[in-house]
RODO-2510 file (C-alpha; in nm, 4 decimals, decimal comma):
residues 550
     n   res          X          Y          Z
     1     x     1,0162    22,5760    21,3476
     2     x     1,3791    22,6141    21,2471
     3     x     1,6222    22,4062    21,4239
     4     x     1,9494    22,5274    21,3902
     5     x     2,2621    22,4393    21,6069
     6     x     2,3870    22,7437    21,6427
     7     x     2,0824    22,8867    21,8168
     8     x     2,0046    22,5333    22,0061
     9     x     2,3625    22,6078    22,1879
    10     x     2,2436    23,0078    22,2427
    11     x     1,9026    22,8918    22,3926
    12     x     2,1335    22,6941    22,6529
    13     x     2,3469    22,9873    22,6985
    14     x     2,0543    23,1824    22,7888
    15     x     1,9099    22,9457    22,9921
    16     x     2,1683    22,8651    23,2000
    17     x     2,4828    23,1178    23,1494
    18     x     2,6680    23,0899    23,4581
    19     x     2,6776    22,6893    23,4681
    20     x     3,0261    22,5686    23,3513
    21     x     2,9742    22,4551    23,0216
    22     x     3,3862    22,3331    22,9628
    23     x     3,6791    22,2202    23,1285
    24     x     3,9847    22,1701    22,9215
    25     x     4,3446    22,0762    23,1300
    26     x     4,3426    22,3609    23,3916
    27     x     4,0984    22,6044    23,3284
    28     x     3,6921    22,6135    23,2903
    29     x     3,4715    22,8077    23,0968
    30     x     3,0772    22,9261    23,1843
    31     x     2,8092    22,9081    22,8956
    32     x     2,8151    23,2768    22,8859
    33     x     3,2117    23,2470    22,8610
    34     x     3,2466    22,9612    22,5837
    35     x     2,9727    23,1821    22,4139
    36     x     3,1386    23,4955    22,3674
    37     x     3,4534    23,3065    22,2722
    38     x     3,2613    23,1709    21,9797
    39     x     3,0996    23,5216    21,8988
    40     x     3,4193    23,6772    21,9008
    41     x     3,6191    23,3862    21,6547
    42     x     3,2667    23,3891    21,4260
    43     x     3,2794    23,8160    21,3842
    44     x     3,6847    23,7803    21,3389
    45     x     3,5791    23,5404    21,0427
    46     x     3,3587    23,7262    20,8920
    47     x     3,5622    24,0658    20,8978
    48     x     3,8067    23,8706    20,7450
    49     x     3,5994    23,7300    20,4308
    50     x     3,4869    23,4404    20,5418
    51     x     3,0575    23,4236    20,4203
    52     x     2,7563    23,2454    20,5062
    53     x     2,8176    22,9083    20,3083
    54     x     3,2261    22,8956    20,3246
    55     x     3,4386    22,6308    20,4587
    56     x     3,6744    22,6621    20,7579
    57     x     3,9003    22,3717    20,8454
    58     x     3,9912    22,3048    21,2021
    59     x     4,3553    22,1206    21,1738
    60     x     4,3517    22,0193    21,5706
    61     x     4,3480    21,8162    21,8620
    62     x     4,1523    21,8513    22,1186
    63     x     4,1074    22,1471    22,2994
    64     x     3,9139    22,4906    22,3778
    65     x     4,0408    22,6946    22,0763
    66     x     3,8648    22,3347    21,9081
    67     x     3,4975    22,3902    21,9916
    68     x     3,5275    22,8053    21,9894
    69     x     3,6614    22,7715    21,6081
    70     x     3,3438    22,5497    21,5419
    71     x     3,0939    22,6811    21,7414
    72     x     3,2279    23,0741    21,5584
    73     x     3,2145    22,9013    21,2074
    74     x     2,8310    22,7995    21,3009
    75     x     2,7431    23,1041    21,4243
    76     x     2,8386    23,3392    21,1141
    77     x     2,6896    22,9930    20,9346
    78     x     3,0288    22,9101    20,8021
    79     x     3,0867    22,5216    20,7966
    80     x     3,3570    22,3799    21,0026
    81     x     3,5434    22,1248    20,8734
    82     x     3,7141    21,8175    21,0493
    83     x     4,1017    21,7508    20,9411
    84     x     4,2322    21,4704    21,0715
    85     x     4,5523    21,5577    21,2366
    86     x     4,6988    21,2071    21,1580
    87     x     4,7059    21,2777    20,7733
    88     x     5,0333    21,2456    20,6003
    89     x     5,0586    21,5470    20,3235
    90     x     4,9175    21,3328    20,0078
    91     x     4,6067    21,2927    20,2641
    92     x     4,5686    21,6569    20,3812
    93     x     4,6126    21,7932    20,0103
    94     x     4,3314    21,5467    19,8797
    95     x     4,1032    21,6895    20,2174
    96     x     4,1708    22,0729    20,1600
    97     x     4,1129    22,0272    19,7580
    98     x     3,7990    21,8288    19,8267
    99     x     3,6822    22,0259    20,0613
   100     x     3,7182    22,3680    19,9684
   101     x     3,8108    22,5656    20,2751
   102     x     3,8971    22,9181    20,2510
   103     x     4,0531    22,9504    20,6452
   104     x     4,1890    22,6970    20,8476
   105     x     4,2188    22,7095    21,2082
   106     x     4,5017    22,4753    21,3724
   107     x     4,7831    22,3288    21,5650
   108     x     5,0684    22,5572    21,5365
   109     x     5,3055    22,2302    21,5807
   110     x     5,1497    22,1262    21,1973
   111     x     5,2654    22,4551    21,0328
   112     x     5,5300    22,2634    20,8154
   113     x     5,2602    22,0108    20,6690
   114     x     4,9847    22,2765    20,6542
   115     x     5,2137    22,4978    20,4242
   116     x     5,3786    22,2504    20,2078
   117     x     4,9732    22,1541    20,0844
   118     x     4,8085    22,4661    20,1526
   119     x     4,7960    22,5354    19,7641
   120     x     4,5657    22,2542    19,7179
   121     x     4,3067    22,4875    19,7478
   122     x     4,2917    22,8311    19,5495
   123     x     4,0455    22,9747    19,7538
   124     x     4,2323    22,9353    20,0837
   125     x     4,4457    23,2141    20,2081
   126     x     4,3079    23,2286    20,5595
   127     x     4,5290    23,1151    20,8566
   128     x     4,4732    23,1005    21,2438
   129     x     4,7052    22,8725    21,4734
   130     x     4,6589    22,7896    21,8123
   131     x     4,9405    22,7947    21,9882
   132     x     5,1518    22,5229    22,1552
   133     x     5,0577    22,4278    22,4884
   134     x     5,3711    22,2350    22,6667
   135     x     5,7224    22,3352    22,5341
   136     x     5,7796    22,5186    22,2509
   137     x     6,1170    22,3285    22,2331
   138     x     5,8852    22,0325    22,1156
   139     x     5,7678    22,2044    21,7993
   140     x     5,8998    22,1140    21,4843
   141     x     6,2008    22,2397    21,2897
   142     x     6,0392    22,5289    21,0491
   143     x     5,7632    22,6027    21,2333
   144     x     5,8141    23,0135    21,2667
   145     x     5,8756    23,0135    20,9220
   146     x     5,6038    22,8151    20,8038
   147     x     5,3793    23,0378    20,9891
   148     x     5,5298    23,3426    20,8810
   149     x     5,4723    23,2234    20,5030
   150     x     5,1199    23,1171    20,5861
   151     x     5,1112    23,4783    20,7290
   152     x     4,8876    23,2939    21,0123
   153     x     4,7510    23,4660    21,3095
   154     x     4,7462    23,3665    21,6665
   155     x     4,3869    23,2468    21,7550
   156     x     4,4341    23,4383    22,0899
   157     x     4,4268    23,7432    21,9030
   158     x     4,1629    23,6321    21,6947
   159     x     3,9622    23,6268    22,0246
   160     x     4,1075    23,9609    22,1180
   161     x     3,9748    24,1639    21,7942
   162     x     3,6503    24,0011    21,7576
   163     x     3,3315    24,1762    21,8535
   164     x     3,1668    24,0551    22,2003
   165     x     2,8264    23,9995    22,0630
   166     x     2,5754    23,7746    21,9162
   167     x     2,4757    24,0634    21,5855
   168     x     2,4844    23,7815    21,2997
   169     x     2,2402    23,7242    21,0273
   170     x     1,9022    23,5453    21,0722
   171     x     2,0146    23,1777    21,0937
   172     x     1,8337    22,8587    20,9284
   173     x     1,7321    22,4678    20,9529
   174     x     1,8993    22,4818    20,6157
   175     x     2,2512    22,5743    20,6909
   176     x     2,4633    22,2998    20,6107
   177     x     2,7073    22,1005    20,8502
   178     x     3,0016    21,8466    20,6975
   179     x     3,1901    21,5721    20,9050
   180     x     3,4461    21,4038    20,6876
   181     x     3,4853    21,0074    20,7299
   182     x     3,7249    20,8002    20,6517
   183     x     3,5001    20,4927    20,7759
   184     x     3,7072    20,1839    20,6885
   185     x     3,8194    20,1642    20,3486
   186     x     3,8648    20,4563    20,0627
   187     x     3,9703    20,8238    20,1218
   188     x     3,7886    21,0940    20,3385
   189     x     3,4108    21,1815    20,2229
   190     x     3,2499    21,4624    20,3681
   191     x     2,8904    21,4036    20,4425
   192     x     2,6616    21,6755    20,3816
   193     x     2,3989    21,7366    20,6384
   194     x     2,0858    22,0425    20,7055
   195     x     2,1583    22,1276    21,0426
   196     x     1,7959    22,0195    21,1153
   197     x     1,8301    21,6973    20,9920
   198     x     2,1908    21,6285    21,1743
   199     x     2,0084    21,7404    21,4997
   200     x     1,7305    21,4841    21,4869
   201     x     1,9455    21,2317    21,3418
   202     x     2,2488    21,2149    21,5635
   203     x     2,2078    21,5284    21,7736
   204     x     1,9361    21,3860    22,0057
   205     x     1,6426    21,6053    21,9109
   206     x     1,5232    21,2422    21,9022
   207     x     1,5516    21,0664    22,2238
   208     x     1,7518    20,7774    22,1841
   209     x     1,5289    20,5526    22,4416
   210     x     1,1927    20,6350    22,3431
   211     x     1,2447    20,7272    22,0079
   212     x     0,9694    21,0925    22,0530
   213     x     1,1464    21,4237    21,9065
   214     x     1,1505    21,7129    22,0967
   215     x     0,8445    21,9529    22,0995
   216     x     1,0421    22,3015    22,0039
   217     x     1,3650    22,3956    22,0018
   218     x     1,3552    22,5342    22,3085
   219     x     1,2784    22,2289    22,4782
   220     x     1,6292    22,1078    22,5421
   221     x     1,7417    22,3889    22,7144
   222     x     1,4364    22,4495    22,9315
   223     x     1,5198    22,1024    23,0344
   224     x     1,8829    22,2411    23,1578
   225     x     1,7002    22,5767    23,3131
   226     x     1,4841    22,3105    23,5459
   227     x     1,7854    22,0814    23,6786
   228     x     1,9956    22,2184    23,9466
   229     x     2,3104    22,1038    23,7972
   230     x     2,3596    21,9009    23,4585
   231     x     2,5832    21,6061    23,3797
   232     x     2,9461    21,6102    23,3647
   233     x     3,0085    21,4668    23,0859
   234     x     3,3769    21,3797    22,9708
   235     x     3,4660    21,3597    22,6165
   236     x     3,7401    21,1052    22,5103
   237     x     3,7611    21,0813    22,1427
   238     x     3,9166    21,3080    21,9126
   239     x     3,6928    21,5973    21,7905
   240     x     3,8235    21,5482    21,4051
   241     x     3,5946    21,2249    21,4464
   242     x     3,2262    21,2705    21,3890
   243     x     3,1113    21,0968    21,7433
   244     x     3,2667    21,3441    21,9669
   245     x     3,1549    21,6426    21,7968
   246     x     2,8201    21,5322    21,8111
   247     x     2,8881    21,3978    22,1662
   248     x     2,9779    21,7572    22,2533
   249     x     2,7162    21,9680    22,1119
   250     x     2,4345    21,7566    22,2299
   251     x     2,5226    21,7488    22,6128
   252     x     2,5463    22,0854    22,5828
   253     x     2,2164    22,1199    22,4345
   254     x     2,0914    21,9358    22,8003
   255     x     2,3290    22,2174    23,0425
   256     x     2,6113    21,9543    23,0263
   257     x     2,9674    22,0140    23,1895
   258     x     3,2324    21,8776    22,9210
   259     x     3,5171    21,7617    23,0690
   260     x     3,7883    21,7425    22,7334
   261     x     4,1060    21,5704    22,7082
   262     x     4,3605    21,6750    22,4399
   263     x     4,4606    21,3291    22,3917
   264     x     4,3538    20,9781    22,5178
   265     x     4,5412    20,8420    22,8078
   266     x     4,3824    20,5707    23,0529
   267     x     4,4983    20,6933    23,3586
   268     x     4,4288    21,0847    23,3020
   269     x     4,0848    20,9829    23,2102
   270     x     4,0809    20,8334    23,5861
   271     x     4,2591    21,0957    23,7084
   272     x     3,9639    21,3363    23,5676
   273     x     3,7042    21,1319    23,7251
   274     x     3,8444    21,1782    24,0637
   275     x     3,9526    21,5474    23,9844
   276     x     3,6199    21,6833    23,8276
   277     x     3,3411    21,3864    23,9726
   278     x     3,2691    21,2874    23,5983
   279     x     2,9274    21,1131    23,6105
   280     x     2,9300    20,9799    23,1914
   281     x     3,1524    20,9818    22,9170
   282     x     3,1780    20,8396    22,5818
   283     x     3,4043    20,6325    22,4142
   284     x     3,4804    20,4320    22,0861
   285     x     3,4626    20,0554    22,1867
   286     x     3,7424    19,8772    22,2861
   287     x     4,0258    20,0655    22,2058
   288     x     3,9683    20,2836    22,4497
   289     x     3,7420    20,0395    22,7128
   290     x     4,1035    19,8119    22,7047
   291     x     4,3301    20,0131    22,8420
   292     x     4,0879    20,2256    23,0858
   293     x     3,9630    19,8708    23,2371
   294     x     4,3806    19,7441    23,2386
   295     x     4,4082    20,0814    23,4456
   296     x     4,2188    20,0033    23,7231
   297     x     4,3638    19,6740    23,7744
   298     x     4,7317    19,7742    23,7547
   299     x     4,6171    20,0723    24,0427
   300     x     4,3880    19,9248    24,3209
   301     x     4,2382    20,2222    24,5462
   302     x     4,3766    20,5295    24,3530
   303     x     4,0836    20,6362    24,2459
   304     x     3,7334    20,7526    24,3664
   305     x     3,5181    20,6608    24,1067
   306     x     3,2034    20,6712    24,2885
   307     x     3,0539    20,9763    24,0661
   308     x     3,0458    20,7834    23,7303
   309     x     2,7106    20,6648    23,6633
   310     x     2,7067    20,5300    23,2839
   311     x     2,9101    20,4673    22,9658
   312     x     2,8077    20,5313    22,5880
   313     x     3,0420    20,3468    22,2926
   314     x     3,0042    20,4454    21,9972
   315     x     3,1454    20,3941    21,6470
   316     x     3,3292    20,0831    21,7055
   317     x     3,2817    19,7511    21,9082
   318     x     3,3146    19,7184    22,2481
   319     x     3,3285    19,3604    22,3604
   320     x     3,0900    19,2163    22,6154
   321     x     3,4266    19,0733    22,7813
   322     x     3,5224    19,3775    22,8794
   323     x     3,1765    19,5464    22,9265
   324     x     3,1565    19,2331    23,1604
   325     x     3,4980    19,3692    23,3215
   326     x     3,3618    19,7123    23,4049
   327     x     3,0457    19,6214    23,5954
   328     x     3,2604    19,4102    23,8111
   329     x     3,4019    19,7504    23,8597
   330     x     3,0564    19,9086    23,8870
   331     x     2,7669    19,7125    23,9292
   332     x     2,5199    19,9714    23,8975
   333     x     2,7088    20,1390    23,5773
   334     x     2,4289    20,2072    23,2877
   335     x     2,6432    20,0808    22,9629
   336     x     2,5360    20,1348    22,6606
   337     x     2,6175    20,0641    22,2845
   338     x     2,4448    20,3775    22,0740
   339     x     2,4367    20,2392    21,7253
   340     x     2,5015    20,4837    21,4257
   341     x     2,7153    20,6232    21,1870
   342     x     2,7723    20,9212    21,0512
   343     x     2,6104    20,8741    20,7015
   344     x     2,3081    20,7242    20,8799
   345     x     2,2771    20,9275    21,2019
   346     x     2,1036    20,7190    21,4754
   347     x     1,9933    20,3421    21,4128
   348     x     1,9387    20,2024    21,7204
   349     x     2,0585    20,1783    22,1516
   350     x     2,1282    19,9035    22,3621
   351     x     2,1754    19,8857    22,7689
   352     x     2,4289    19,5929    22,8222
   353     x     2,3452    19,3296    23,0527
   354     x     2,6597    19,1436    23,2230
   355     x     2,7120    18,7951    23,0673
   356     x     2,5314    18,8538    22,7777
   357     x     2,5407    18,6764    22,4526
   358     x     2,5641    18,7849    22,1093
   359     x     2,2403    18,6615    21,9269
   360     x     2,4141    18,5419    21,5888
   361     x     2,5674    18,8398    21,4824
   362     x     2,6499    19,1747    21,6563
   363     x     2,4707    19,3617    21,9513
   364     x     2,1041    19,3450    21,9260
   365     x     1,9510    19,6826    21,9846
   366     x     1,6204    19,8464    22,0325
   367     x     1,5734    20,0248    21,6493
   368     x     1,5875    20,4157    21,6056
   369     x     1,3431    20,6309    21,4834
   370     x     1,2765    20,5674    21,0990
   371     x     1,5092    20,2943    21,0758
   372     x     1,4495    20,0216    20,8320
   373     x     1,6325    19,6504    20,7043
   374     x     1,5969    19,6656    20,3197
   375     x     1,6555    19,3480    20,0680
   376     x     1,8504    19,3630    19,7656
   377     x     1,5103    19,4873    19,5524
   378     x     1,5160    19,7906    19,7832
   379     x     1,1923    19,6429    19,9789
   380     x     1,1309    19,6763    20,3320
   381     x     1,2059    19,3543    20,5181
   382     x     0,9331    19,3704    20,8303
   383     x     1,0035    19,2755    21,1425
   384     x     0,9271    18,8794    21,2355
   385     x     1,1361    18,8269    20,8949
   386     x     1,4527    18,7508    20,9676
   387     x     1,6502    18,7077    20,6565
   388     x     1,9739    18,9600    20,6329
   389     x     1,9734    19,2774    20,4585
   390     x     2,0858    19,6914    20,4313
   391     x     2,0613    19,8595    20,7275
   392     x     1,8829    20,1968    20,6332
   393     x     1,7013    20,5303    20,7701
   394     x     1,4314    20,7183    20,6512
   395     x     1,3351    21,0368    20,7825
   396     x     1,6294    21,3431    20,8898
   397     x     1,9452    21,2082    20,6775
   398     x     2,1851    21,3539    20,4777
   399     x     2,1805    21,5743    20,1443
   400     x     2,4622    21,3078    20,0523
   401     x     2,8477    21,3217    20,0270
   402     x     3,0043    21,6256    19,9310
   403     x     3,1194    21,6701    19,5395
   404     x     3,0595    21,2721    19,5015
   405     x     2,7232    21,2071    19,3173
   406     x     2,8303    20,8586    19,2408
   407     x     2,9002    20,7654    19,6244
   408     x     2,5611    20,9803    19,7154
   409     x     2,3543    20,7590    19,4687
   410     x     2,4872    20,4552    19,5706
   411     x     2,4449    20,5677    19,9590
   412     x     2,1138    20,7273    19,9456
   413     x     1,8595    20,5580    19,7550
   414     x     1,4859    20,5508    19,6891
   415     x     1,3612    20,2421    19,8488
   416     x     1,0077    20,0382    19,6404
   417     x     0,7983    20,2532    19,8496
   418     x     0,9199    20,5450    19,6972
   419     x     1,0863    20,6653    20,0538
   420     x     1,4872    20,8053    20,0560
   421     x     1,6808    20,6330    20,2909
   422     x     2,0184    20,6565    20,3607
   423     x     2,2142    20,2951    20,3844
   424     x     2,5945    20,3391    20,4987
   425     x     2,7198    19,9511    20,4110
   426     x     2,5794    19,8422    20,7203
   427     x     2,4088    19,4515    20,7550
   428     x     2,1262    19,3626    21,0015
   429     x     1,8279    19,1379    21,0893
   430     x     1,5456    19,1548    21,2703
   431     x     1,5149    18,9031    21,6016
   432     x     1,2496    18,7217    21,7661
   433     x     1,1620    18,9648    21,9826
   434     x     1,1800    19,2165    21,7266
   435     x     1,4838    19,3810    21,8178
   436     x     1,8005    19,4498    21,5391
   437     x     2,0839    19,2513    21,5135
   438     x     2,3537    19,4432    21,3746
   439     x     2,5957    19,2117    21,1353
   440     x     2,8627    19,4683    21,0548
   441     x     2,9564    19,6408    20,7046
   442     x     2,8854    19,4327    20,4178
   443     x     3,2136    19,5436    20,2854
   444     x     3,4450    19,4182    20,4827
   445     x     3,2190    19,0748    20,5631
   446     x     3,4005    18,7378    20,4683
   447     x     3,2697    18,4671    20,2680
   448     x     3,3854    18,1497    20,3047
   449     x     3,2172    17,8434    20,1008
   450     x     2,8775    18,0611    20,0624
   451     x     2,8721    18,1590    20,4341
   452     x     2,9019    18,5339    20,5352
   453     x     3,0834    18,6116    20,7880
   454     x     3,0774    18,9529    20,9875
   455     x     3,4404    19,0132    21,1459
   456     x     3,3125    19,1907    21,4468
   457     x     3,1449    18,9091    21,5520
   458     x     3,4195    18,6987    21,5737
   459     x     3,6196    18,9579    21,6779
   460     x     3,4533    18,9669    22,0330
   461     x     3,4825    18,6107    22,0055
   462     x     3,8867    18,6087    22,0158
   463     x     3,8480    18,9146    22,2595
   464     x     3,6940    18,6779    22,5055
   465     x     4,0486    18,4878    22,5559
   466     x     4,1891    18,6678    22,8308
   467     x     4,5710    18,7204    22,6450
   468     x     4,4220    18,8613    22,3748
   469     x     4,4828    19,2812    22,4052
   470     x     4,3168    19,3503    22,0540
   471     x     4,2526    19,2059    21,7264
   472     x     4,0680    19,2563    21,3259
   473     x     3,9400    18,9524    21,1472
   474     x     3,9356    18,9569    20,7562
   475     x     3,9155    18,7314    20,4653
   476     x     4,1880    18,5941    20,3080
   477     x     4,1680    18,3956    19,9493
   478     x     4,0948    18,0383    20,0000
   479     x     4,1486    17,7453    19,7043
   480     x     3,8424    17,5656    19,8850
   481     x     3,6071    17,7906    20,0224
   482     x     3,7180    18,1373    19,8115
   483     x     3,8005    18,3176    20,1358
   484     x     3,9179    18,1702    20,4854
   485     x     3,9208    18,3861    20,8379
   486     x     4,2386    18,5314    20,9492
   487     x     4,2670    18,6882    21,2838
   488     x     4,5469    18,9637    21,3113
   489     x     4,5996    18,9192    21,6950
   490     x     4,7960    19,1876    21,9333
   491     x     4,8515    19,0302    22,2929
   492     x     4,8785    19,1597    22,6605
   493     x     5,2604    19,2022    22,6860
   494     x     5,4207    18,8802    22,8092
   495     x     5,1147    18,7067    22,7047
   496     x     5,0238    18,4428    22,4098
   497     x     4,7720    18,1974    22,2911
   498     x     4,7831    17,9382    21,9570
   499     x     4,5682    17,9043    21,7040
   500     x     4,3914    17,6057    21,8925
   501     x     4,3405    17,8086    22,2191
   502     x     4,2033    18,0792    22,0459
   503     x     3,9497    17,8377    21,8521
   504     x     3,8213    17,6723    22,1824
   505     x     3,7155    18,0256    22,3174
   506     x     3,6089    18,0981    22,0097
   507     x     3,3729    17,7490    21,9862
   508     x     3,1867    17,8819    22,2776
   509     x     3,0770    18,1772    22,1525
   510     x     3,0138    18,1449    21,7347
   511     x     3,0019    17,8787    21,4897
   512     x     3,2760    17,6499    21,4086
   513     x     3,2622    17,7893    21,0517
   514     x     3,3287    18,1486    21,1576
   515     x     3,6717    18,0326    21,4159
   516     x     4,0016    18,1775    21,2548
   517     x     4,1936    17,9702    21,0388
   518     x     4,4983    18,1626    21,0285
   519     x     4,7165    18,3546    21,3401
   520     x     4,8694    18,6465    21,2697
   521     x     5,0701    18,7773    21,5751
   522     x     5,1165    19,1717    21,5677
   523     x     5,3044    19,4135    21,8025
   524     x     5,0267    19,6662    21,7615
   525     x     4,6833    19,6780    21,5958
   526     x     4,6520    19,9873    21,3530
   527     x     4,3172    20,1640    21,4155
   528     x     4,2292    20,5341    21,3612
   529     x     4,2979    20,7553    21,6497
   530     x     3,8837    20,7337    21,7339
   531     x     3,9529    20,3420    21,7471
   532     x     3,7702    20,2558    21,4253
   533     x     3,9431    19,9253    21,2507
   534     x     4,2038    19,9896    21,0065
   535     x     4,0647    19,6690    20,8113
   536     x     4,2769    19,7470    20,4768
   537     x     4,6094    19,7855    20,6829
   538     x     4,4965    19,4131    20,8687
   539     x     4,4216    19,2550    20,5089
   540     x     4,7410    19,3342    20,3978
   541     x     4,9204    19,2149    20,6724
   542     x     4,7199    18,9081    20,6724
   543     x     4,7840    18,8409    20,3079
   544     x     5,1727    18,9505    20,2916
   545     x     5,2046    18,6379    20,5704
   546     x     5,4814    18,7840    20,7732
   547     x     5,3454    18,7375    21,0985
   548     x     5,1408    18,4154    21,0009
   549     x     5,1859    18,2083    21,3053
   550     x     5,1697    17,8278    21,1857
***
């Protein structure tokens, strides 16, 4: 049985068509309506040369015109391809020669930067822009005529010409889908999935608690046809980022309401809570936990907040200080740390607990589906063995990395048991109890007189101080030890802590080995607009010393 994610969305169209699938600023959308959308952007493409196997780029923040440009390219099984918005041009060219798009869909206010780069690739002379949504007075200077020499076409009337209905070619498992990463060091990669694979991987065709896959493909959406109403399920990250894509498409598998934000802003995420009666929503960790938690404090009463039942972080850490924060918000709130990335897909899930305490390492979470801790000979470390290793998957990964069979060789390997697994950088252990401790990327880990240290580790260890609004840890060389810790440290405005405070709260928590040795005292910690550490921008600021607190 072919599982493809175009037809897994069309089998929840059909189940449940009149159920509002979106709701974007002030308007919502039905299944049935975000449906024909998509049919309508997919024919448009295809009567204008885009084929089964091309690249589209979506150029974008958040918004409807977002997931119809996607949701078309899948259809007519074009791939869709993430741009992150936040790319200066020397970025964007690299992405668009990489990644070889032939049509790009995007923000009309990033005409000027899409034209000055759109040469990178030869193949790309297709241009749709969706319009500006607050005042056009905002755009940048050159923007008419940037679109005028793109010769780019409104996406509204993209809509308009396209044909109503679902007539595309037979589609297949096999059809490919790409999410470009950045991750945390090195320039955007574009990981290469089957569209079967992604959806048992990271699309939840495997269920994330008890680890059984789905009997058909129908299954999901006869699962949405028996419930009454489905989830409404808000969406705060970025769509360029892997996590919210994914985010998307599977609660919409389920008969999910999507509640999307263009941007992130703490109190309009409250402010759609009370509005819409939001009952989940995802989010990246602490960057976005912080202020949402700082929110409710600095407005007592201004919200009902009753409907929201659980919380899912992904792709970065989210401190149990401030988990601890939010179930003295909601006591009954289900939180939960879904492990994963998005070379690996889904490694493992873990339902927080308030007070909890990190077991040596990261979170410990209940293991995924095919998920294995390999040594350094590629051998499968069992569980009750608890030395450190690669974190890898077996099973539904990816082909590899786009154009980059040196990066896919080193990423995906053949383990001694003659299995392919794919290992993303990631360190873990088994436990006791048999559950995985996850240590953090092996890249970015310090080493400090033979001891390896895993920054986000102590990272929720600083978080723990109460003035402390965000922070990275990273090595720094050391005449003694080869590398010391350094903790680049943003505080709560009007707020501060030494070195020494910082290392008592730190005592409790980890090893005195693992306590920073150095402060460095930021107005802002630099993280990707998904909340992922910028770990080579807090390196350098570490080692260049100007904000080394002594």
């Amino acid at each position: 049985m072919a599982y493809n994610i175009a037809d897994l969305f069309e089998h929840t169209v059909d189940a449940v068509p009149e159920r509002t699938a979106l709701i974007y600023r002030d308007r919502s959308w039905t299944f049935a309506e975000v449906d024909e959308r998509a049919n309508r952007v997919g024919h448009w493409l295809a009567d204008n040369g885009v084929s089964p196997g091309d690249h589209v780029g979506i150029y974008a923040m958040n918004s409807e015109g977002w997931v119809s440009a996607m949701l078309g390219c899948l259809k007519v099984r074009a791939v869709p391809i993430n741009i992150n918005y936040r790319y200066v041009e020397a970025e964007l060219e690299y992405l668009i020669d990489n990644s070889d798009i032939v049509a790009c869909v995007f923000d009309e206010e990033y005409a000027t930067r899409l034209e000055a780069v759109a040469e990178a690739s030869e193949r790309l002379d297709t241009f749709v822009h969706l319009e500006h949504e607050d005042d056009p007075s905002e755009l940048p200077e050159g923007t008419a005529g940037a679109l005028a020499t793109l010769g780019s076409i409104p996406f509204e009337t993209v809509v308009a010409q396209g044909a109503p209905g679902r007539s595309f070619p037979e589609r297949s498992g096999d059809d490919t889908y790409i999410i470009y990463t950045g991750g945390t060091t090195g320039m955007p990669k574009g990981v290469l999935w089957r569209s079967e694979d992604i959806y048992f991987a990271l699309g939840q065709g495997i269920n994330a608690m008890t680890n059984e896959r789905v009997e058909s493909e129908y299954t999901k959406a006869e699962q949405a046809a028996a419930s009454p109403s489905g989830l409404v399920f808000c969406i705060i990250p970025p769509l360029m980022h892997g996590a919210a894509q994914i985010a998307t498409l599977s609660q919409w598998f389920i008969g999910s309401t999507i509640v999307m934000l263009r941007r992130f802003d703490a109190e309009a995420v409250w402010d759609a809570v009370d509005r819409h009666g939001i009952n989940s929503m995802i989010i990246t960790g602490d960057a976005i936990a912080r202020p949402m938690i700082d929110a409710l404090d600095a407005n007592p009463g201004r919200w009902d907040t009753s409907s929201l039942l659980s919380l899912s972080s992904s792709a970065a850490l989210f401190s149990q200080s401030l988990k601890d924060r939010f179930l003295d918000y909601f006591p009954d709130l289900v939180i939960t740390d879904s492990i994963g990335s998005t070379e690996g897909g889904f490694n493992g899930i873990r339902v927080a607990a308030k007070g909890e305490r990190a077991e040596g390492g990261g979170p410990k979470v209940n293991a995924g589906r095919d998920v294995v801790v390999l040594d350094e000979d590629l051998q499968i470390i069992e569980p009750g063995d608890d030395r450190i290793g690669m974190l890898g998957r077996g099973g539904n990964i990816p082909l590899g990395y786009y154009k980059d069979p040196e990066k896919t060789a080193a990423n995906f390997v053949t383990a001694a048991n003659g299995q392919r697994y794919a290992v993303s950088g990631d360190n873990a252990r088994w436990s006791d109890d048999g559950g995985l401790v996850m240590l953090g990327r092996g890249t970015v880990s310090i080493n400090s007189g033979g001891e390896k240290i895993f920054p986000e580790e102590v990272e929720a260890a600083i978080k723990s101080h109460p003035a402390v609004f965000d922070c990275l840890v990273v090595g720094v060389p050391d005449e003694r030890f080869g590398q010391r810790v350094a903790a680049v440290v943003q505080f709560r405005d009007g707020q501060s802590a030494t070195l020494e405070e910082l290392d008592e709260a730190c005592r409790k928590l980890v090893a005195g080995y693992k306590v920073p040795r150095e402060l460095h005292i930021v107005e802002s910690v630099q993280r990707a607009p998904s909340g992922k550490p910028d770990y080579p921008w807090a390196k350098s600021t570490a080692e260049s010393g100007r904000h080394l607190v002594s």
